[in-house]
C-alpha positions in Angstrom: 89.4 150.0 98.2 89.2 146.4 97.7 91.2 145.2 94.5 91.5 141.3 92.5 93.8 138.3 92.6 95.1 138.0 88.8 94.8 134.5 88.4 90.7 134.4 89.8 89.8 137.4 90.0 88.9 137.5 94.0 88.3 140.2 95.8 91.0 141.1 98.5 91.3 144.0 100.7 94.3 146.8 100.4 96.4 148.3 102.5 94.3 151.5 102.2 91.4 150.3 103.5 89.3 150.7 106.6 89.8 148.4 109.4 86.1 148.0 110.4 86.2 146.4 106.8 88.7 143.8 107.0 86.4 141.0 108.6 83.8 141.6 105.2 86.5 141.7 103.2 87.6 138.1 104.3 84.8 136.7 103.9 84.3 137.5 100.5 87.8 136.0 100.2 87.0 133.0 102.0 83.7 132.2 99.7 85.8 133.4 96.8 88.1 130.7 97.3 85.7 127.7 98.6 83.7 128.3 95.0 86.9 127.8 92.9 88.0 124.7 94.6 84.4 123.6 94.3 84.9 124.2 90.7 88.4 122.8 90.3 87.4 119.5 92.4 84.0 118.6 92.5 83.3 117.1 96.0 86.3 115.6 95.4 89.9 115.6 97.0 92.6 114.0 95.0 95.8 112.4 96.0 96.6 109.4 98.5 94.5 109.1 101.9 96.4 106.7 104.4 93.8 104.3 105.7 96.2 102.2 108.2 99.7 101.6 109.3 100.1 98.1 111.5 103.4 97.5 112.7 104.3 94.1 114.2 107.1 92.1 115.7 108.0 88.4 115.4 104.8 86.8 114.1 104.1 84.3 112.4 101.8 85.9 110.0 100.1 89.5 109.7 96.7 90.2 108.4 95.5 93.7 107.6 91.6 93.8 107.5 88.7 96.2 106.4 91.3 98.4 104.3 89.8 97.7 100.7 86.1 99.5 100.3 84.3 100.7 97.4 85.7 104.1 98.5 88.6 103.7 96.9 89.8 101.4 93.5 93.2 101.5 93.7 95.7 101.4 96.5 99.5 101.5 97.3 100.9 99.2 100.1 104.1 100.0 101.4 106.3 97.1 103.3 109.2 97.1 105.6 110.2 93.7 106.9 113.1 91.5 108.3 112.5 88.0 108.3 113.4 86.3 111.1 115.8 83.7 109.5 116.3 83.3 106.0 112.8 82.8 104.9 110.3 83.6 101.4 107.5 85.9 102.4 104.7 85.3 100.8 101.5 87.8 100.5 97.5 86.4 100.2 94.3 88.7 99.4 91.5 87.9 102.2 87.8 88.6 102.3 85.4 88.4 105.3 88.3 87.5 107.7 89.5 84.5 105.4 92.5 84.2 102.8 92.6 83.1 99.6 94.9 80.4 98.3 94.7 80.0 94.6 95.1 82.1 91.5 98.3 84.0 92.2 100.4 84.7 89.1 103.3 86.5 88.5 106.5 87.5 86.3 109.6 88.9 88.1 112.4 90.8 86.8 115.1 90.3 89.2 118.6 91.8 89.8 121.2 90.4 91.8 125.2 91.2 91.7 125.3 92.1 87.9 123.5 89.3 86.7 119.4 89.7 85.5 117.4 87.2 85.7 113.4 86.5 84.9 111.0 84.1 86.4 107.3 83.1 86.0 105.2 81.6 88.0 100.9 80.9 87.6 98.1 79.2 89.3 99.8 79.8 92.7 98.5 79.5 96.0 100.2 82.6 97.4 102.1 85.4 95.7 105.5 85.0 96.9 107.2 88.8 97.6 110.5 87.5 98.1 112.6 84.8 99.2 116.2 85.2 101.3 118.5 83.5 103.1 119.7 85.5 105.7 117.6 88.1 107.8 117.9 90.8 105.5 116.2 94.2 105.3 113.4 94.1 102.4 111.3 97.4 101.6 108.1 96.0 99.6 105.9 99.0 97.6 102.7 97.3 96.0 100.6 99.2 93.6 96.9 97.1 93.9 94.6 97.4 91.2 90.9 96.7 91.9 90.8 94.5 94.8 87.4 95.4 96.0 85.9 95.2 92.7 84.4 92.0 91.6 86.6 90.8 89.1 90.5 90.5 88.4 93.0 91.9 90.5 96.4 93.2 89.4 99.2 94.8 90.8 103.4 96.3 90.0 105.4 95.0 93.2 108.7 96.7 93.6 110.8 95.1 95.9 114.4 96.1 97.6 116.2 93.4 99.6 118.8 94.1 101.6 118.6 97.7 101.1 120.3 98.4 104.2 124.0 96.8 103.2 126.6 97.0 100.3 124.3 93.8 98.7 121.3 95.2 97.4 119.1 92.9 95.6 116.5 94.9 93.2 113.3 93.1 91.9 110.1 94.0 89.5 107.3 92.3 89.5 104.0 92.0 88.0 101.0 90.7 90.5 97.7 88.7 89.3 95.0 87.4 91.0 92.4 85.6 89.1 89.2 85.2 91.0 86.3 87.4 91.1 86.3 88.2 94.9 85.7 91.4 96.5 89.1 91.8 98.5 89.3 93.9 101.6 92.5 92.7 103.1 95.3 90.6 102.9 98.2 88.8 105.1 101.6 88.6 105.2 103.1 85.0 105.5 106.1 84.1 105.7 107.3 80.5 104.6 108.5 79.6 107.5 109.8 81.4 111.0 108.6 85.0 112.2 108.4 88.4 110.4 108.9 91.6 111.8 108.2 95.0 110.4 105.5 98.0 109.3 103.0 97.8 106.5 101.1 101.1 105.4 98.1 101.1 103.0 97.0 103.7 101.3 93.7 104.7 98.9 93.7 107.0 95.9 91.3 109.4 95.4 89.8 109.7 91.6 
């Protein structure tokens, strides 16, 4: 005899009962469940969806296209670079194919050795992500507000160089961009030299 789940009350078979009744019996269970997580989530399924991962070797700049759509209004962009030579890498928003090159602003908290330091920078024509002087292993995460939708676009940049020795330099970073462009994509350029490394996107779900 079929008995209930405590926490929502579906209907799931017993040891006790009939064999010939085990494929009903999961089936009730089956559209039990589906109707709850209809409830719970709408059409909906939340959390992050990866959308692309492009990894690339000695170039002089990387663009990632087509990843911001009106699916999605936020998105996280993880980074994971060594320059070439010592060498600032810079970051642009693009549309149709084509970069932009004004309206970057940003604040940075950095922290190097033991001393902090703070920076600000507006009206750019690129966001720089970091600058180094030797070829030094930099892990980039990006949290991108709004980029497809017509209007400002912000972001938080974390940013560890040189994670990978006994030097680790740790900086925080706010990101804005001030034109009202639809944004689906963006390069990686560094100031001068080659790049190499793996950039992931991904989109959250509301």
């Amino acid at each position: 005899m079929a008995t209930t789940t405590p926490n929502y009350g579906w209907a799931v078979p017993t040891s006790t009962d009939l064999v010939k009744d085990g494929a009903t019996a999961i089936e009730t269970l089956g559209d039990s469940i589906d109707a709850s997580m209809f409830t719970a989530l709408g059409t909906k399924k939340a959390g992050m969806v990866l959308l692309n991962t492009t990894s690339f070797s000695a170039v002089a700049s990387q663009s990632v296209n087509s990843v911001f759509t009106s699916t999605y209004t936020n998105y996280l962009i993880l980074i994971d670079v060594i320059p070439a030579t010592g060498s600032q890498l810079n970051f642009k928003l693009r549309a149709s194919g084509t970069d932009t090159s004004t309206g970057y602003n940003r604040q940075v908290l950095l922290a190097e050795d033991t001393t902090p330091s703070a920076g600000r920078t507006t009206n750019q024509t690129v966001y720089d992500l970091f600058g180094t002087t030797t070829s030094q292993r930099t892990a980039i995460e990006i949290l991108l507000y709004r980029p497809n939708v017509a209007g400002t676009t912000g972001g938080i940049v974390k940013v560890s160089k040189a994670y990978d020795s006994s030097t680790p330099v740790i900086g925080i970073k706010t990101f804005g961009q001030t034109a009202s462009t639809q944004f689906d994509g963006f390069s990686l350029i560094p100031a001068s030299s080659t790049v190499t490394g793996k950039v992931s996107v991904y989109g959250f779900r509301e």
